[in-house]
VMD Tcl script that builds the backbone (N, CA, C; Angstrom):
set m [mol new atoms 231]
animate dup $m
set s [atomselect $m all]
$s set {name element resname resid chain x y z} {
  {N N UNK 1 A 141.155 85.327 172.628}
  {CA C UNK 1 A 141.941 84.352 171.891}
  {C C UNK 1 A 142.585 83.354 172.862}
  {N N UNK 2 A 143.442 82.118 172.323}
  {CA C UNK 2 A 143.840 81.523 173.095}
  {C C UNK 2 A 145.113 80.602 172.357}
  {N N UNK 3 A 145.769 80.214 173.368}
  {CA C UNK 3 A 147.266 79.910 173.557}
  {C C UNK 3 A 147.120 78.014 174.041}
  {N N UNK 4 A 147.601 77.573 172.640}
  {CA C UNK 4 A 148.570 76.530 173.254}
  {C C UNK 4 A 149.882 76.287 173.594}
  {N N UNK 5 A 149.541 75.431 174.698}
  {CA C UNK 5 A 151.364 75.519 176.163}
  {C C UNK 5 A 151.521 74.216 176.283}
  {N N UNK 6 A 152.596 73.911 176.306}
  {CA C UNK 6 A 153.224 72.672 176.750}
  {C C UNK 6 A 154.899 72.863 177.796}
  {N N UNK 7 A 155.111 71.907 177.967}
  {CA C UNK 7 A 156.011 71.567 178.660}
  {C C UNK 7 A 157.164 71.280 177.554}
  {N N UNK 8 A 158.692 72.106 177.517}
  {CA C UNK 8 A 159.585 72.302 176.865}
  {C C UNK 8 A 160.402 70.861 177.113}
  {N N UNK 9 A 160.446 69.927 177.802}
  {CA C UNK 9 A 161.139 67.847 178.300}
  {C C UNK 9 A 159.764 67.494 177.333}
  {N N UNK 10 A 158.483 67.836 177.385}
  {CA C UNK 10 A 157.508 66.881 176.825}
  {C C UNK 10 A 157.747 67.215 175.451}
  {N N UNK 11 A 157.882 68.207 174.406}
  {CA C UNK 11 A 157.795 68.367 173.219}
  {C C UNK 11 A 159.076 67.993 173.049}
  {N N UNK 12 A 160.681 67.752 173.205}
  {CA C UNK 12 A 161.438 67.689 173.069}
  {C C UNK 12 A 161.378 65.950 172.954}
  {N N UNK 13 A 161.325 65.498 173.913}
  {CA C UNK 13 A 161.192 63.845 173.756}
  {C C UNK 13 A 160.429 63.103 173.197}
  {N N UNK 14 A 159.226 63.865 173.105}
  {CA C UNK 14 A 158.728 63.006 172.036}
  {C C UNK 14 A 158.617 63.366 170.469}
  {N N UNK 15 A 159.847 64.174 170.298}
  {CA C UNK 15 A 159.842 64.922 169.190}
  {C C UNK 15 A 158.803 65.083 168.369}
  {N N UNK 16 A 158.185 65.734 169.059}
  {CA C UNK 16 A 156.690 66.021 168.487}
  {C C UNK 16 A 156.822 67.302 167.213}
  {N N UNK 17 A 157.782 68.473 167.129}
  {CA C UNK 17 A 157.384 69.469 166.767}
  {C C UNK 17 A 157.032 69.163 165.275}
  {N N UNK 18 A 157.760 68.450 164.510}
  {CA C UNK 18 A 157.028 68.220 163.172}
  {C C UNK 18 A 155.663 67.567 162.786}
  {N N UNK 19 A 155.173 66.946 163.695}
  {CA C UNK 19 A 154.119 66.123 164.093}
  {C C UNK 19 A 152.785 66.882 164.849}
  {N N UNK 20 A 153.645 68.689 165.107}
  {CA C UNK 20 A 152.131 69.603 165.427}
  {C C UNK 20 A 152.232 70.164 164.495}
  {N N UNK 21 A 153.165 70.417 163.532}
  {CA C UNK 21 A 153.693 71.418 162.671}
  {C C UNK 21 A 152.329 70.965 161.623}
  {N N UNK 22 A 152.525 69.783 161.307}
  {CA C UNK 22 A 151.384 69.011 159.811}
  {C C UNK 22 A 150.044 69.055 160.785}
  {N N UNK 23 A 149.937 69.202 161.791}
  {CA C UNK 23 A 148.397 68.637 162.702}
  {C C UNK 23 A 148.012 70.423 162.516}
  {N N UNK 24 A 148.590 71.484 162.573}
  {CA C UNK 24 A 148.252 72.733 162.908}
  {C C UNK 24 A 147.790 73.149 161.228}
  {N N UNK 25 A 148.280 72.612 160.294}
  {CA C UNK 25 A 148.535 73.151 158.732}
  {C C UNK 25 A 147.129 72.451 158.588}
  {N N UNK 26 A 146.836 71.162 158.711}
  {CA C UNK 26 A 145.677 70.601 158.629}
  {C C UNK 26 A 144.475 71.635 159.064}
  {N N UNK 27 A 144.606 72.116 159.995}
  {CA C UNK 27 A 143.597 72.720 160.685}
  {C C UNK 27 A 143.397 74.353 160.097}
  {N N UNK 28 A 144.292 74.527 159.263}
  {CA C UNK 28 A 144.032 76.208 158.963}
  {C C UNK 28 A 145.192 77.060 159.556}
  {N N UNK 29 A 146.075 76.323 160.457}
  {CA C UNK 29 A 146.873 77.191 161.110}
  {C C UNK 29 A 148.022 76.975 160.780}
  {N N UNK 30 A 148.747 78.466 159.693}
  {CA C UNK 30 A 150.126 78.439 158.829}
  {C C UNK 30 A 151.039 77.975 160.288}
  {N N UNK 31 A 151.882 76.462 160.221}
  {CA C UNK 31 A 153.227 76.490 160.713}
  {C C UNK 31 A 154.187 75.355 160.168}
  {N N UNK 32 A 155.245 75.842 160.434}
  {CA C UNK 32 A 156.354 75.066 160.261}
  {C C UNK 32 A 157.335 74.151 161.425}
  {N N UNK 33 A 157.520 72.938 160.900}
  {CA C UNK 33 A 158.819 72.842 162.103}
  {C C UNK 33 A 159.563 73.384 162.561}
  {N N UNK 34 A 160.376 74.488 161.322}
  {CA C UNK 34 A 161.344 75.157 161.303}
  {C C UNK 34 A 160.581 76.258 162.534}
  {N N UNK 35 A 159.798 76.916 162.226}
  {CA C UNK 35 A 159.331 77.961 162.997}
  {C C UNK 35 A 158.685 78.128 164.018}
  {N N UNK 36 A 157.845 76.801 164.083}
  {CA C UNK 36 A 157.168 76.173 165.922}
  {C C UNK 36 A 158.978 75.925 166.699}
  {N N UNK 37 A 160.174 75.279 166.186}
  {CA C UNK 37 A 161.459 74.638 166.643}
  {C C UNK 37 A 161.975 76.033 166.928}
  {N N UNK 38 A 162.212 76.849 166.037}
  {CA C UNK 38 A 162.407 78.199 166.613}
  {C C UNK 38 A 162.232 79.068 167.702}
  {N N UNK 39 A 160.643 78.977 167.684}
  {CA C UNK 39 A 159.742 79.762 168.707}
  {C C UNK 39 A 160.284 79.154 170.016}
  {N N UNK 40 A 159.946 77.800 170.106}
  {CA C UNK 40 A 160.495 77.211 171.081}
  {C C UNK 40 A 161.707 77.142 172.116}
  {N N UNK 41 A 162.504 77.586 170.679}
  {CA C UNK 41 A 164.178 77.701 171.693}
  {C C UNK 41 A 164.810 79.292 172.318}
  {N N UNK 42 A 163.722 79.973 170.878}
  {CA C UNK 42 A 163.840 81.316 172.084}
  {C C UNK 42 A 162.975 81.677 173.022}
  {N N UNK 43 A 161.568 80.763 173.324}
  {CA C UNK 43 A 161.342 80.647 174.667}
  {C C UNK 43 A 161.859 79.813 175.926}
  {N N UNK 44 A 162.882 79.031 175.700}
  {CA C UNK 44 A 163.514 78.321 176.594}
  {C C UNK 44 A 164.130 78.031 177.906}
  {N N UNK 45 A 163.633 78.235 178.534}
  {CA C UNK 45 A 164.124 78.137 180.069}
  {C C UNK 45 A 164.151 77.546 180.922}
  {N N UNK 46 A 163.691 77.303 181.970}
  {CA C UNK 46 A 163.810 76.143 183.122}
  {C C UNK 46 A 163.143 75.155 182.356}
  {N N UNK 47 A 163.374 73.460 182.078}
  {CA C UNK 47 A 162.475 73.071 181.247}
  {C C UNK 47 A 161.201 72.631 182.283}
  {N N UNK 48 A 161.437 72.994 183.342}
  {CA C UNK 48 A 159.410 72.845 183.746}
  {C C UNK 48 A 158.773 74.224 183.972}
  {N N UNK 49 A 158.979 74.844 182.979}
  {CA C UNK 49 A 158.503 76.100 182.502}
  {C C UNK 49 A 157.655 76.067 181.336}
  {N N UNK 50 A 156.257 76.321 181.369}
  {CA C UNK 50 A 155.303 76.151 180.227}
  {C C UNK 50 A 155.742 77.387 179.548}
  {N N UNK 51 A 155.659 76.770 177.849}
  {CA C UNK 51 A 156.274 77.478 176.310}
  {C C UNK 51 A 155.075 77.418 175.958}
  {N N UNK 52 A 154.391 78.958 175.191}
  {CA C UNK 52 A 153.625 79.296 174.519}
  {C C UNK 52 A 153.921 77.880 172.942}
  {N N UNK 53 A 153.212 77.269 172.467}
  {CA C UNK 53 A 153.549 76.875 171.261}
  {C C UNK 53 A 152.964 77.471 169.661}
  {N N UNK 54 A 151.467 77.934 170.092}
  {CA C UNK 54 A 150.866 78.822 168.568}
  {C C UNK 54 A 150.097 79.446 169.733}
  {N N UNK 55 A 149.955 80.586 169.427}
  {CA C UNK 55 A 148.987 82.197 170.164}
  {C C UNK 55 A 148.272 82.277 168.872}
  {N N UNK 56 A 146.920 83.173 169.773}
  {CA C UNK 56 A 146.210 83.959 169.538}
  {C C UNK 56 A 145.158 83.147 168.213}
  {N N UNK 57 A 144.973 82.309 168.997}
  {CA C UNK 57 A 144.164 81.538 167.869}
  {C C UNK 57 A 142.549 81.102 168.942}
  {N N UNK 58 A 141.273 81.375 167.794}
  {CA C UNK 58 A 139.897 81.654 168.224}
  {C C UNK 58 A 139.717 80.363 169.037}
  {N N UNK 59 A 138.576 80.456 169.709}
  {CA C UNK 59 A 138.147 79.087 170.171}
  {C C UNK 59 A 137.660 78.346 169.239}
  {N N UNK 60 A 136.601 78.873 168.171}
  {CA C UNK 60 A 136.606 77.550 167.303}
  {C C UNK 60 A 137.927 76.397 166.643}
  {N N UNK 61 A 139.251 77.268 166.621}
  {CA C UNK 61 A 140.026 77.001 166.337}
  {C C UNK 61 A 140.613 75.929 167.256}
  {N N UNK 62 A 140.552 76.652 168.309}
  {CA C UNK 62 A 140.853 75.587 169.808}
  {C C UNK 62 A 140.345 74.020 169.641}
  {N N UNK 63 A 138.993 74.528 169.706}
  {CA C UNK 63 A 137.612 73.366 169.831}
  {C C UNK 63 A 137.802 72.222 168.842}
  {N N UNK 64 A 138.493 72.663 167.646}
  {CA C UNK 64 A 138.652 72.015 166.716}
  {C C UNK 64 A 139.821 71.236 166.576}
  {N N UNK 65 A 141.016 71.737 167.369}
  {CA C UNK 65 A 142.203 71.033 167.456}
  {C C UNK 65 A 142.607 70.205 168.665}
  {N N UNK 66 A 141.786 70.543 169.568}
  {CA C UNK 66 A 141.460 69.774 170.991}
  {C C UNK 66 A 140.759 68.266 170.496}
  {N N UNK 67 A 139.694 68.514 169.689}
  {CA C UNK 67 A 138.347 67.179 169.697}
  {C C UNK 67 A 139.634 66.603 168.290}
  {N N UNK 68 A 140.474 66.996 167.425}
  {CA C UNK 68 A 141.167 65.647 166.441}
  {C C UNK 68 A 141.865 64.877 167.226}
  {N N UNK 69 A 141.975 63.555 166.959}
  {CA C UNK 69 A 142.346 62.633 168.062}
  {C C UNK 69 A 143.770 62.502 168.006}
  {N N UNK 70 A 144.449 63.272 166.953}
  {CA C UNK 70 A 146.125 63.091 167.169}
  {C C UNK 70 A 146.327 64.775 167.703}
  {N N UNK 71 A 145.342 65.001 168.287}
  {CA C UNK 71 A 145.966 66.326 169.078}
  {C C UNK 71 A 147.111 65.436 170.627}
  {N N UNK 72 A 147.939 66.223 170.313}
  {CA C UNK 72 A 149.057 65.706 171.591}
  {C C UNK 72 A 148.424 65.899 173.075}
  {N N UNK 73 A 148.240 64.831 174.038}
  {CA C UNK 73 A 147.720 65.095 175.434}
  {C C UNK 73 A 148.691 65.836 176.256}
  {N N UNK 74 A 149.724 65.772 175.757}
  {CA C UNK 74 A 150.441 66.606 176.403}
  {C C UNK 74 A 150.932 68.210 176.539}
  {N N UNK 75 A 149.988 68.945 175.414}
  {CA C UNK 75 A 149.758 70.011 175.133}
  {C C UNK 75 A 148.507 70.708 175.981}
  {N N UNK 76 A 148.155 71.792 176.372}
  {CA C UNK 76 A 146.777 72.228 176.475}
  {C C UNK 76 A 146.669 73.744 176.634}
  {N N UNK 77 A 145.164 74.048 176.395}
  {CA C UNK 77 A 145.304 74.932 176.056}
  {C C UNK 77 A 145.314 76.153 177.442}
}
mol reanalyze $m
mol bondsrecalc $m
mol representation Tube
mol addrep $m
């Protein structure tokens, strides 16, 4: 399986989390702002410390959210 990570200054400024929240629901993958914003703050730490953002999701799943063109560049997997 596999893990998208980002940088905890990059998702914060560009207040992205509602904006993966609808890009992940599109794709098959149950999330919320409320609950990606969550995840996030109880992984929180140094902010140049990479944050898990959705786990354990297949590579087709990957493959598929990598190649839509409003996937965030600042995410990876």
């Amino acid at each position: 399986t596999f893990d998208i990570m980002g940088y905890p200054l990059d998702i914060e400024r560009e207040n992205m989390v509602e904006t993966l929240a609808a890009l992940l629901s599109r794709h098959g993958i149950p999330a919320t702002g409320e609950e990606l914003g969550a995840s996030l703050k109880k992984q929180y730490g140094p902010p140049y410390r990479v944050v898990r953002i959705v786990g354990n999701i297949t590579l087709s799943q990957m493959a598929d959210l990598v190649a839509d063109p409003e996937f965030p560049q600042q995410l990876f997997p």
